[in-house]
C-alpha positions in Angstrom: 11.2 -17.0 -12.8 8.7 -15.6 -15.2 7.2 -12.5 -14.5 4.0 -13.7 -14.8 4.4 -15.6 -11.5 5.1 -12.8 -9.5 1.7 -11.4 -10.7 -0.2 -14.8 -9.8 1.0 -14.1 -6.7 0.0 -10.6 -6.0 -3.5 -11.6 -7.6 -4.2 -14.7 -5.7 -3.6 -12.7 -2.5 -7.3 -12.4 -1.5 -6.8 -10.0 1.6 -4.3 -7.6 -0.1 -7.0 -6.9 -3.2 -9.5 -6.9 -0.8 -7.2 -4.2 1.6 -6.6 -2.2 -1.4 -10.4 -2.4 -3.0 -11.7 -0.8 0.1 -9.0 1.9 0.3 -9.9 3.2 -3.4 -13.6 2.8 -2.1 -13.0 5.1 0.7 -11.3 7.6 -1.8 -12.7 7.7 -5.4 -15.7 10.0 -5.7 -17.6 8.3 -8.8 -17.4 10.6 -11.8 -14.8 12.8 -10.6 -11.4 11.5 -9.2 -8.6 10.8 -11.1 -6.0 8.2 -10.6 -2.6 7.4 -10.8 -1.4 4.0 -10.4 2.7 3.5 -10.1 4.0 0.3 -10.8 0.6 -1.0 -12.2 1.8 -4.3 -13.8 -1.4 -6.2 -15.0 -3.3 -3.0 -14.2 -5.8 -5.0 -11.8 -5.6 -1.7 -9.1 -6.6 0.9 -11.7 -9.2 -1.8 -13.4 -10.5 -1.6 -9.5 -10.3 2.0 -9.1 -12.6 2.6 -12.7 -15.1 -0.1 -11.6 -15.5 2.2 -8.6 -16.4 5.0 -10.9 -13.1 6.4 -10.9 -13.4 9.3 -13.9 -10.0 8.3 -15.3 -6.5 6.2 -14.7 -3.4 6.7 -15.8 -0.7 3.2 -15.0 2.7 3.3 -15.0 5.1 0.3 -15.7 8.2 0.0 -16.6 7.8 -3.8 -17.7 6.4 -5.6 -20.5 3.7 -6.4 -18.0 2.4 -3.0 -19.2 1.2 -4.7 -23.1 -0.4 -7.4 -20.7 -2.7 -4.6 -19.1 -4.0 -3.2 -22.3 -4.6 -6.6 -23.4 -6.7 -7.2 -20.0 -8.6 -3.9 -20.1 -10.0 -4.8 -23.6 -10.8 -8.1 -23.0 -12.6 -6.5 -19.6 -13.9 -3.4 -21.9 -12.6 -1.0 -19.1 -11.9 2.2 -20.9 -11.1 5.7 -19.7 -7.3 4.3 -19.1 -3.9 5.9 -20.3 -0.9 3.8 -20.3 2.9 4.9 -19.8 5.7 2.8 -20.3 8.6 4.5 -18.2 9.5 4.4 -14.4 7.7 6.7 -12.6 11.0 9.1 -12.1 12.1 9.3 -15.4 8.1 11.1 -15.9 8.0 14.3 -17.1 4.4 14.7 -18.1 2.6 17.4 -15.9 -0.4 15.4 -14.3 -2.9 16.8 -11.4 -4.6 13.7 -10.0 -6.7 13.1 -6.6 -5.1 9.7 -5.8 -2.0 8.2 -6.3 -2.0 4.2 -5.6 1.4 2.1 -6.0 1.7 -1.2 -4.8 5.6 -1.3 -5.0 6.1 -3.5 -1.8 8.1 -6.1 -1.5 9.1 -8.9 1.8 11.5 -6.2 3.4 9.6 -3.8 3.0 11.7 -0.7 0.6 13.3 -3.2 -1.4 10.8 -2.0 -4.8 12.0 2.0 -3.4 8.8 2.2 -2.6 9.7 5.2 0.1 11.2 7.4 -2.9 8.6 6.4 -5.2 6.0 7.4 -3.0 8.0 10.7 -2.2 8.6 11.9 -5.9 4.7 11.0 -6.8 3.9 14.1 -4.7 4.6 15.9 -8.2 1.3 14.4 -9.8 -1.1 15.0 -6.9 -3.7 17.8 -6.4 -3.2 19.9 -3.5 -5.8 18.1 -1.4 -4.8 14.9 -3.0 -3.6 11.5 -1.3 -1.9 8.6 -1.9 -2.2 4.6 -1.3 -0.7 3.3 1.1 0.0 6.4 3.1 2.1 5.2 6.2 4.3 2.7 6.7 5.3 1.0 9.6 8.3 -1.7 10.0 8.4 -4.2 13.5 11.7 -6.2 14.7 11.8 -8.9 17.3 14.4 -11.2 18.5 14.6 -14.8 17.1 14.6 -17.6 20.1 14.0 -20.5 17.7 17.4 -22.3 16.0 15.3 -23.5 12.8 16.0 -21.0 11.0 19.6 -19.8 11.7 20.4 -23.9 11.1 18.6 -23.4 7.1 20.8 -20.9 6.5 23.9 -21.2 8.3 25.4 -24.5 6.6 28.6 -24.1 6.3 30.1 -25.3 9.0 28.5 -28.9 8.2 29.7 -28.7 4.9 33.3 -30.9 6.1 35.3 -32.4 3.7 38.2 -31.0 5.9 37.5 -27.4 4.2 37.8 -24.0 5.9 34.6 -21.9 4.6 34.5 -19.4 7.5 35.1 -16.6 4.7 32.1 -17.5 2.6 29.9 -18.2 5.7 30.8 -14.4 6.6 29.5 -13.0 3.2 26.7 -15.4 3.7 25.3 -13.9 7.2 25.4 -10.5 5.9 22.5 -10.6 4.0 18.5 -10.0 4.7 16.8 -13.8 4.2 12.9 -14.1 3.0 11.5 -16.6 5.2 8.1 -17.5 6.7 8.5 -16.9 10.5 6.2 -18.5 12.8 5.2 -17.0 15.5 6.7 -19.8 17.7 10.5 -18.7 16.3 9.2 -15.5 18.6 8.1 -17.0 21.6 4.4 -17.7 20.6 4.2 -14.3 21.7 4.0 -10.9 20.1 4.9 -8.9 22.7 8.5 -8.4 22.4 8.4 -6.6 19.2 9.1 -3.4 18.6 8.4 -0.8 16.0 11.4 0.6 14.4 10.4 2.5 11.3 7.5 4.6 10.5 7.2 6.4 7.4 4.3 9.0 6.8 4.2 9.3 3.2 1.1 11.4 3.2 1.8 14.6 1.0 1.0 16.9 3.7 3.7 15.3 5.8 7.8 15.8 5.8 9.1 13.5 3.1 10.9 10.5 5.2 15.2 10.4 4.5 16.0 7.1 2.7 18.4 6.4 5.6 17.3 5.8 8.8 18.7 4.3 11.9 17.5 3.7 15.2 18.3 1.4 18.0 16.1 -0.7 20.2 16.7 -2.6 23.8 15.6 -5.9 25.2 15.8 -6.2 29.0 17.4 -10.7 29.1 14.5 -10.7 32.1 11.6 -10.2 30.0 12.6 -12.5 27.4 11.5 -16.2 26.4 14.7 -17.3 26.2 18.2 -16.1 27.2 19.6 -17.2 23.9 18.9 -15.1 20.6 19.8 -17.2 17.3 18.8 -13.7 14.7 15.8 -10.8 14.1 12.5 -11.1 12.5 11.5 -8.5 10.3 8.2 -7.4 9.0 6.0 -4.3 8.2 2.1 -2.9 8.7 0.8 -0.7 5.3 -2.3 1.6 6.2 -3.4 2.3 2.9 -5.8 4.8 4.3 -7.6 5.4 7.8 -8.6 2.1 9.1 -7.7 0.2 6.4 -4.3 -1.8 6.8 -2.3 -4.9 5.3 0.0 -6.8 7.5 2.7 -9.6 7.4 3.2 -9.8 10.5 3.5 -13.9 11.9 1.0 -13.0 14.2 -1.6 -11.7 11.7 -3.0 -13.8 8.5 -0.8 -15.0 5.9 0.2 -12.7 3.0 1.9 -13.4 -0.2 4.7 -11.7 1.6 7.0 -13.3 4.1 9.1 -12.3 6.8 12.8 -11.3 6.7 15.4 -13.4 8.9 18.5 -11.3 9.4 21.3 -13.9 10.9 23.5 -13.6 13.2 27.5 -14.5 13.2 26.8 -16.4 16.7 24.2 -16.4 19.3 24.0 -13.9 21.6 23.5 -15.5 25.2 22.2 -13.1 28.2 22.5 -13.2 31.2 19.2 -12.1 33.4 20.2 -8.7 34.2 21.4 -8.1 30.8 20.2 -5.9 28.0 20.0 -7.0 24.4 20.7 -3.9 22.2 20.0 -4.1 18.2 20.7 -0.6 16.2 19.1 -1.1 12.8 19.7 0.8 9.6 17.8 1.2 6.5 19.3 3.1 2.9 17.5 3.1 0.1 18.9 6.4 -1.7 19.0 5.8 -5.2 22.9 5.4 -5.5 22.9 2.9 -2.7 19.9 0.6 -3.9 19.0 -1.4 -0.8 21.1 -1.5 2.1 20.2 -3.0 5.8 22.5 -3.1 9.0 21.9 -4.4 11.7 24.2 -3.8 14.8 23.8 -5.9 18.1 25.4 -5.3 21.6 25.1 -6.9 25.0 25.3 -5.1 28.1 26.1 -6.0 31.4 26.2 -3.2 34.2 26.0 -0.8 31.3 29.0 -2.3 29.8 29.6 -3.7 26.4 30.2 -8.0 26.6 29.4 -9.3 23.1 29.4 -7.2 19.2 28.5 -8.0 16.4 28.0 -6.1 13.2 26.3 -7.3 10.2 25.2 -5.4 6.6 23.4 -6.4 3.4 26.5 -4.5 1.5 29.1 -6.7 3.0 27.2 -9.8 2.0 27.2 -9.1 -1.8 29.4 -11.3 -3.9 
């Protein structure tokens, strides 16, 4: 795929510029604040910010996409723009902005690093400076619905009197972008559950790139007593009152949803408890890793395992 169509995307998202056009609103002070935009591809959020009277903007990109942005800001005769072709870590230029913006999300939601990118641009702000988006929050909820574990899951209908089971394993073990309806949930959105919340905000403790935490699911208060996989999504406040969402409950994104499999169903029983212990590492010498760990219990004893993780499905 060109790289050009992943910008299309982005751009034709209507609510995300819209999200993030009213977040530099809230923050530029015309005249006077500086910005810094990491990961700026076309250079559409820093374009934004010096419409808004932004007194300077300095993008970073990594990709050719950068020679695309000068183009763009000529053509628009937007000036008072710097350009740097490098990844953000590898900077060593001393800069003091007020506001830091990068757009480095992706469908699960740290797969750009956009936790240590977020963390290491702390180095460029002011003291009283912020940064865009400036929490992040990540929601799970079991799967009922069989559409989606039936995409994915094919190997067993494969036949030809062939054994795949090993290739089906490597299969599972891996995060799937999707687009979850809120019927795979139950038509409800009431049994999800936050599981990671990251407050990048610079007067906050920098977040660890690995995280784990596990969740439960009483059978009794469930839709269904059969679970087929996980839903995964994520909520961006890009500053107070101003947020992006993809959830399936919420309007439609350029983003999707992540699907994360399962070996077999988990059946339940109505007085048992579903039990998923999620992890998330994203430390640059792992590069993106996701486990996801489910139990059920029965009179507080373990009937079913299963343990699934992104670095066991690569090939």
């Amino acid at each position: 795929m060109s790289e050009i169509e992943l910008h299309r995307k982005l751009l034709g998202d209507a609510p995300r510029n819209a999200a993030f056009h009213r977040a530099l609103q809230q923050l530029i002070r015309p005249g006077h604040s500086t910005v810094l935009d990491i990961g700026a591809g076309t250079g559409f959020l820093s374009f934004l910010a010096r419409r808004l009277g932004a007194r300077q903007a300095t993008l970073i990109e990594y990709t050719d996409a950068l020679e695309l942005a000068e183009e763009l800001a000529r053509r628009n005769r937007i000036d008072g723009l710097s350009f740097l072709k490098a990844h953000s870590s590898e900077v060593r230029r001393k800069m003091s902005v007020d506001i830091v913006v990068t757009e480095t999300l992706g469908n699960y939601a740290l797969e750009e690093n956009f936790l240590e990118t977020a963390i290491d641009a702390r180095r460029f702000l002011k003291a009283d400076g912020a940064i865009i988006p400036g929490r992040l929050r990540q929601f799970v909820a079991p799967v009922f619905a069989s559409r989606l574990q039936a995409e994915i899951d094919v190997w067993p209908q494969i036949g030809y009197d062939l054994d795949l089971a090993p290739a089906r394993s490597i299969s599972l073990n891996n995060m799937y972008v999707r687009s979850i309806e809120a019927s795979d949930l139950g038509g409800s959105a009431e049994h999800a559950q936050l599981w990671d919340d990251l407050d990048v905000r610079p007067q906050r403790p920098a977040p660890p790139s690995a995280r784990r935490r596990t969740l439960h699911w009483k059978a009794a208060a469930l839709p269904s007593s059969r679970i087929e996989g996980y839903a995964l999504w994520w909520e961006a406040e890009l500053v107070e009152g101003v947020t992006i969402s993809t959830s399936p409950f919420s309007p439609p994104t350029h983003w999707q949803q992540i699907y994360l499999p399962l070996l077999a169903p988990c059946v339940l029983d109505a007085g048992d408890t579903l039990e998923l212990t999620l992890g998330s590492d994203t430390r640059p010498e792992v590069g993106v890793r996701v486990s996801w760990k489910t139990r059920v219990l029965r009179a507080g004893k373990v009937i079913q395992e299963q343990a699934l993780d992104s670095l066991r499905g690569q090939l």
